[in-house]
DOLUMPA-292821 format. One line per 10 residues: number of its first residue (from 1); for each residue x, y, z of N, C-alpha, C. Coordinates in steps of 0.05 Angstrom, whole numbers, plus 5000, padded with zeros to 4 digits. Example, Ala and Ser with C-alpha at 12.3 -4.5 7.8 and 13.67 -1.06 7.14 Angstrom:
1> 5264,4886,5156,5246,4910,5156,5264,4934,5156 | 5257,4955,5142,5273,4979,5143,5258,5001,5157
This chain:
1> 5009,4706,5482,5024,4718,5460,5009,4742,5450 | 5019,4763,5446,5013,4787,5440,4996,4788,5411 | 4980,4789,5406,4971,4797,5376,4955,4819,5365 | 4975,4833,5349,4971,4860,5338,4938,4859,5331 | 4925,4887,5330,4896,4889,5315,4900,4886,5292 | 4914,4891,5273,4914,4889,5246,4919,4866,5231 | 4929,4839,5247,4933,4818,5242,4908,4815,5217 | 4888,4816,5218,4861,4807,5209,4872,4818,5176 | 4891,4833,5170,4897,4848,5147,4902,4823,5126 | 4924,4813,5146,4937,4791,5133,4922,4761,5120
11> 4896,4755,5133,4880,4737,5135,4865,4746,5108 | 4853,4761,5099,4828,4776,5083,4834,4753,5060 | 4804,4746,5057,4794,4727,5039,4789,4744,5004 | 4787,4770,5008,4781,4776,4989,4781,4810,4987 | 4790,4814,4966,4793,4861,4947,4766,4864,4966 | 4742,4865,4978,4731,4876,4986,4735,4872,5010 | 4747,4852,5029,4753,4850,5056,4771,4866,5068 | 4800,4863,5046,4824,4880,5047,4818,4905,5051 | 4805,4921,5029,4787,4943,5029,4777,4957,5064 | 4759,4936,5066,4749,4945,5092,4754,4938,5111
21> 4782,4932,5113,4800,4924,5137,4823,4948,5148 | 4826,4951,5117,4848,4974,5113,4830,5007,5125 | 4810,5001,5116,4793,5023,5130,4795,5028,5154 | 4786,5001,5168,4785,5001,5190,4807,5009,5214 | 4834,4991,5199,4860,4999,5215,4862,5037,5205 | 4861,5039,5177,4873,5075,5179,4853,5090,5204 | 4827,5087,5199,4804,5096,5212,4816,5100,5243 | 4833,5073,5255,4840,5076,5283,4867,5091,5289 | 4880,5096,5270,4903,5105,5275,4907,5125,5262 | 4882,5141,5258,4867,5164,5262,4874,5184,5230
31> 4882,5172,5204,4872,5181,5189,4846,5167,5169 | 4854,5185,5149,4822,5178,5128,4821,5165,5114 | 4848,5160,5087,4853,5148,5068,4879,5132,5069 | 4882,5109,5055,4908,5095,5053,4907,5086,5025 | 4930,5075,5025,4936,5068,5000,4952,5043,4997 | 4952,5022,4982,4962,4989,4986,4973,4981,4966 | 4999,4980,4962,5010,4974,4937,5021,4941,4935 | 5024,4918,4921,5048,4905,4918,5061,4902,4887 | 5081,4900,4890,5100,4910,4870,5114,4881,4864 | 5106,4859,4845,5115,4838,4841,5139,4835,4815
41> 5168,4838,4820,5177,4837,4797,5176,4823,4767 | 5179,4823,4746,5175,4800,4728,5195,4797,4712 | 5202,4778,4701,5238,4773,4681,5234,4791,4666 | 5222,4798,4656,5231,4831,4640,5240,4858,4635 | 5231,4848,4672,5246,4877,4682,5224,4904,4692 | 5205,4898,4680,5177,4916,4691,5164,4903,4723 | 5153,4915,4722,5130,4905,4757,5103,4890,4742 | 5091,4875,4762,5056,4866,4760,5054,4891,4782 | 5033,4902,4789,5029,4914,4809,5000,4915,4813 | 4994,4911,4835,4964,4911,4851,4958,4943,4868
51> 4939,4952,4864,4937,4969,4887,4910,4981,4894 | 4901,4976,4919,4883,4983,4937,4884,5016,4950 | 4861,5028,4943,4859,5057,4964,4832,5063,4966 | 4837,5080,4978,4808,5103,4977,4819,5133,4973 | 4832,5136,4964,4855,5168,4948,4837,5177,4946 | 4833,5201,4944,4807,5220,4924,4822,5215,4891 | 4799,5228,4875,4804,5215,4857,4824,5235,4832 | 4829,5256,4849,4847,5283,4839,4882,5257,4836 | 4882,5249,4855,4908,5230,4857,4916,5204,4843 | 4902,5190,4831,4893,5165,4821,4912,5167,4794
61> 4910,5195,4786,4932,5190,4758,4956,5175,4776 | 4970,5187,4794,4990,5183,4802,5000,5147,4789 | 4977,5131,4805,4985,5101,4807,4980,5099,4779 | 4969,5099,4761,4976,5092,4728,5000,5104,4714 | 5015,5121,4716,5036,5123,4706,5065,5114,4714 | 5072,5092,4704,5092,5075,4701,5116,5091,4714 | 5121,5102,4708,5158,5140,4712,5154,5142,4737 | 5125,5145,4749,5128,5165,4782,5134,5140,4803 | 5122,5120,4804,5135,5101,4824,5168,5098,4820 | 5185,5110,4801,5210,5107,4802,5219,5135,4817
71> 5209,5153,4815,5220,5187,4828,5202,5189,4850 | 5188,5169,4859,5178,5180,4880,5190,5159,4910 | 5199,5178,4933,5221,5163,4947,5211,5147,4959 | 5193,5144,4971,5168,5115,4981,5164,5094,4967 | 5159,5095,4939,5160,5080,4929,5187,5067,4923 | 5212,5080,4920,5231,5077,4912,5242,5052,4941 | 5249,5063,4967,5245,5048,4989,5230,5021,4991 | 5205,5016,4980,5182,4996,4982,5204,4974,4960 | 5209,4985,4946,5221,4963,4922,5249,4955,4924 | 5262,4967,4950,5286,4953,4957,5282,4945,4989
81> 5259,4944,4998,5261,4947,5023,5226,4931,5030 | 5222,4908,5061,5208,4900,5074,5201,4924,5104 | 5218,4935,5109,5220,4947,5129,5206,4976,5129 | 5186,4978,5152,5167,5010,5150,5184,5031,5152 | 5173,5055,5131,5178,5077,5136,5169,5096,5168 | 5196,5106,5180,5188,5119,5201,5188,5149,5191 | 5171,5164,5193,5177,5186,5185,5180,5216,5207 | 5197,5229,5199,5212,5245,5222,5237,5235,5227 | 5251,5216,5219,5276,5210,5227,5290,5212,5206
């Protein structure tokens, strides 16, 4: 049975494993930085949200303000959708 390299993503015991797993897969599939969001709804109507990167740190406002995960179309996708972005199509 076939098993992907990145499987190991899924396994991570722990924010510093994930970390350096995520490294490891961007590292092979040949860029520098990534970025790891999950977006857990709650009855109120807002998100919990988690998120993992290594962004520089010019970008970082981005993920604290509540407005841009709604106008921004990736994110917008991620919160109705399980399925990867292909991009170019």
């Amino acid at each position: 049975m076939y098993q992907s390299p990145y499987e190991s993503i899924l396994s991570v015991g722990s924010i510093d494993e994930l970390k350096r797993q995520l490294q490891k897969a961007t590292s092979d599939l040949g860029f520098r930085t990534y970025t790891a969001f999950t977006y857990v709804p709650k009855s109120d109507g807002s998100y919990k949200h988690t998120i993992v990167h290594n962004t520089p740190e010019e970008f970082t406002d981005f993920f604290g303000d509540p407005h841009k995960p709604s106008v921004d179309p990736v994110m917008s996708h991620c919160r109705r959708s399980s399925i990867p972005l292909a991009w170019g199509r």
